[in-house]
C-alpha positions, -999 to +999 in steps of 0.1 A: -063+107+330-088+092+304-092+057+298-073+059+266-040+073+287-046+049+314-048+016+289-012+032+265+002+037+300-008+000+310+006-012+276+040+001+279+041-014+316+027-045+301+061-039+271+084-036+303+086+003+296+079+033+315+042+041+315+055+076+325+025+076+354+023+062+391+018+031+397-007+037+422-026+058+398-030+031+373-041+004+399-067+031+412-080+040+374-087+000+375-103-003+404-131+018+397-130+012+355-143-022+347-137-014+309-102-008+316-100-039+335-117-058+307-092-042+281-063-051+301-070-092+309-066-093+273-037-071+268-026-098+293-035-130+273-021-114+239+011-105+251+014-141+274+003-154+238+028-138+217+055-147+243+053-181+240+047-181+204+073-213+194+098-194+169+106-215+138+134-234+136+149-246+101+158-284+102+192-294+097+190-329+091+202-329+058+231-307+065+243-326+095+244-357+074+260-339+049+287-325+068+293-359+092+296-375+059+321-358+040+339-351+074+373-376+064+378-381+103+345-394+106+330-426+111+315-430+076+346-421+059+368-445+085+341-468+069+347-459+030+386-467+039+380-501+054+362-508+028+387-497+001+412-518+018+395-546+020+388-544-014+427-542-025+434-575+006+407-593-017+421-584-047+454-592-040+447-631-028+422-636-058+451-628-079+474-653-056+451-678-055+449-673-095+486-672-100+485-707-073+458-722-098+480-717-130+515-729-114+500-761-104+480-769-141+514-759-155+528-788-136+501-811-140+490-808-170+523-825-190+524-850-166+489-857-172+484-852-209+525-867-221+539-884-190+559-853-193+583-856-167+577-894-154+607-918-145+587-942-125+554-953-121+536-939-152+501-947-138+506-932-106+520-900-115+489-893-139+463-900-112+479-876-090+486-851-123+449-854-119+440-845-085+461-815-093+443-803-123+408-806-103+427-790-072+442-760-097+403-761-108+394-753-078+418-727-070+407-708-107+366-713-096+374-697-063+397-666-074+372-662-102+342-657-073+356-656-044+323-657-028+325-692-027+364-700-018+349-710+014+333-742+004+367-753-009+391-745+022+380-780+037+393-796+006+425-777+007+428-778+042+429-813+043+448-821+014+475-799+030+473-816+063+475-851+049+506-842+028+522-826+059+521-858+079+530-881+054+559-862+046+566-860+082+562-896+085+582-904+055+611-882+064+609-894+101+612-928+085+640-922+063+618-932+030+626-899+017+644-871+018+635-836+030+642-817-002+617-842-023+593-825+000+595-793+001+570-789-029+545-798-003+546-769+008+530-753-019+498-773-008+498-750+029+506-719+010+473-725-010+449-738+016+460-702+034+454-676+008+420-696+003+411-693+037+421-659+035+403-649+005+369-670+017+371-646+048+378-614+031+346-622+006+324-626+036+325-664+044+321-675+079+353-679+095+351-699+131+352-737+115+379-723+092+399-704+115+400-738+135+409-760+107+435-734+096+452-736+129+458-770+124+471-768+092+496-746+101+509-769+127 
């Protein structure tokens, strides 16, 4: 066999094929052919190159996002919903807190302004007409940026406290009766949606969660 026969026969043994001669043959044609050896070393290191050759891979980054994303069992959409929901909680105690606001300057404003209302005690029922108005005030500021309902739950909460035990007090005492206080109720009921609405707007809740605690009991 030539050298060109030997080195296509050593080529498709190199491919895994049949080189359609003995091996022996092959292996003796190299021992005594230095050229053919040559040849083959880099018939070697070409097809050891191409082998290994990394194949391209596309990146799929983009899609993968993509598709985690719009996935509605995912965690970015179970994210989206929270978020909606908190949204319409935040909504709906701005408006109660608003609604709160405008009940109590409907009260306190004809005491305030006319003595509307007033059987005893003139003076007295228009300073505490207005602790209400600045209290309804309050309650307006915060549903109108509910951001910063937080820095009035202290106020509330302890306004709502005090009433508590001095109705309490009163009642325990016989110096009134329970169905004058009930209104003071009003006062708990609106130092809770502010506490709620200062925590669903991102105010810090541990002090407040305390302070609520004790308001409710």
């Amino acid at each position: 066999m030539t050298c060109d026969e030997i080195r296509i026969a050593l080529s498709a043994r190199l491919d895994g094929e049949d080189p359609q001669a003995p091996a022996a043959r092959l292996d003796g044609h190299l021992a005594g052919c230095a050229a053919c050896r040559v040849w083959l070393a880099r018939a070697e290191q070409v097809t050891r190159a191409v082998r290994v050759q990394p194949a391209e891979v596309p990146d799929l980054t983009a899609a993968v996002l993509a598709a985690v994303a719009a996935d509605p069992r995912g965690p970015a959409a179970a994210r989206r919903r929270a978020a909606a929901a908190a949204r319409g909680r935040r909504q709906i105690l701005r408006v109660a807190v608003a609604v709160a606001a405008v009940a109590q300057l409907a009260v306190a404003l004809p005491i305030l302004l006319a003595g509307f209302g007033v059987a005893v005690d003139p003076h007295t029922s228009r300073e505490m007409a207005s602790f209400d108005v600045a209290l309804a005030v309050g309650f307006a500021l915060a549903a109108y940026r509910p951001e910063r309902a937080q820095a009035f739950v202290p106020v509330a909460f302890v306004l709502a406290v005090c009433l508590a035990g001095t109705s309490a007090v009163d009642i325990a005492n016989s110096t009134t009766l329970l169905v004058h206080e009930i209104g003071h109720l009003a006062a708990v009921v609106q130092a809770v949606l502010l506490w709620a609405l200062g925590r669903v707007s991102g105010g810090r809740a541990g002090p407040v969660s305390t302070a609520a605690a004790a308001g409710r009991g």
